[in-house]
N, C-alpha and C positions, 0 to 999 in steps of 0.2 A: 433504795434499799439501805438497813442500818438500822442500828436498835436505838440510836439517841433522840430521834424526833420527839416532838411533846404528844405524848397521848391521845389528847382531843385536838389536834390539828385538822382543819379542815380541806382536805386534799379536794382538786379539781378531780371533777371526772376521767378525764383524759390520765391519770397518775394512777398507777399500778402501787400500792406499797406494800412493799414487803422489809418485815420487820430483821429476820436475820437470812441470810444467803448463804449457802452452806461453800467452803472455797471451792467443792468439786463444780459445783454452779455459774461462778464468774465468768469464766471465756463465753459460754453460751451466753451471759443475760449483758456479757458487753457487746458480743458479736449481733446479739439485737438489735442494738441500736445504729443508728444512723451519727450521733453524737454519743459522747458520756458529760456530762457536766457534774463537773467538781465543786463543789460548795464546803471553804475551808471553817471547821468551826472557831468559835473564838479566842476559848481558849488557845489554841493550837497558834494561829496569828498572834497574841501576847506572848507567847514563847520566844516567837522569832523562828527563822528558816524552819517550816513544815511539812517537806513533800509526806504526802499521804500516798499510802500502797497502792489505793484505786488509778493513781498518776501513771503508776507504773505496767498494773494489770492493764489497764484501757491502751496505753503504748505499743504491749507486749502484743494488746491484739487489733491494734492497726487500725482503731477508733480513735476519728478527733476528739479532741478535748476541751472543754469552754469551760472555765477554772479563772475563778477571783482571782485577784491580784495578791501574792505574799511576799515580804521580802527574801528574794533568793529564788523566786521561781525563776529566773532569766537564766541561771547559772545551769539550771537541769536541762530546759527547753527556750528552743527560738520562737519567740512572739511573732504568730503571722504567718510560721514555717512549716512550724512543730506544736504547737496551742494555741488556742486563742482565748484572749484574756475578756472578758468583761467585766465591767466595772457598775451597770446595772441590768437589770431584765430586757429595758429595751437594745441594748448588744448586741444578748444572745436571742434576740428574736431578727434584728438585723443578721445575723450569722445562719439562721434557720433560714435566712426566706434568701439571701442572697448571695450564697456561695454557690456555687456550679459543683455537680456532683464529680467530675473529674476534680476541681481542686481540692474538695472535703476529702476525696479518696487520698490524693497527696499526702495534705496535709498528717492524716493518721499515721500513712505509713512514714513518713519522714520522722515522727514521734519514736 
């Protein structure tokens, strides 16, 4: 969800996209998921320290979180606790296939 993607991107089957979310919408469409994954954009990491809202909304509702690495993420959240960082696709597909749904529930809610 989000309105910055490029245009002709070609999304996998499996990806729902939607262009804008209205905020009445977010608890439900985090409460969906099983994860939320954070994908910080670039600009925002040449900035420097970038929590994004979606950090907070997916917290607020007890969703773990699988979120790039940016300087200053440690200081909001515990790596391993509270999020989990990856650093490529194959990660967060380790993170899919091999957490235990007790710990992924943890995890959220420690967020």
């Amino acid at each position: 969800a989000g309105p910055q993607y490029p245009e002709n991107y070609n999304w996998s089957k499996n990806v729902e996209r939607i262009n804008h979310l209205p905020p009445a919408e977010h608890r439900k469409f985090y409460n969906s998921q099983e994860f939320t994954l954070n994908v910080t954009r670039q600009d925002m990491i040449k900035a420097g320290y970038s929590p994004s809202v979606r950090l907070f909304e997916a917290a607020a509702c007890g969703v773990p979180i699988i979120s790039d690495y940016w300087d200053g993420i440690h200081s909001i959240f515990e790596q391993g606790k509270e999020i989990l960082i990856a650093r490529d696709t194959s990660e967060v597909e380790k993170y899919f296939r091999n957490i235990p749904e007790k710990e992924r529930k943890q995890i959220g809610e420690n967020a």
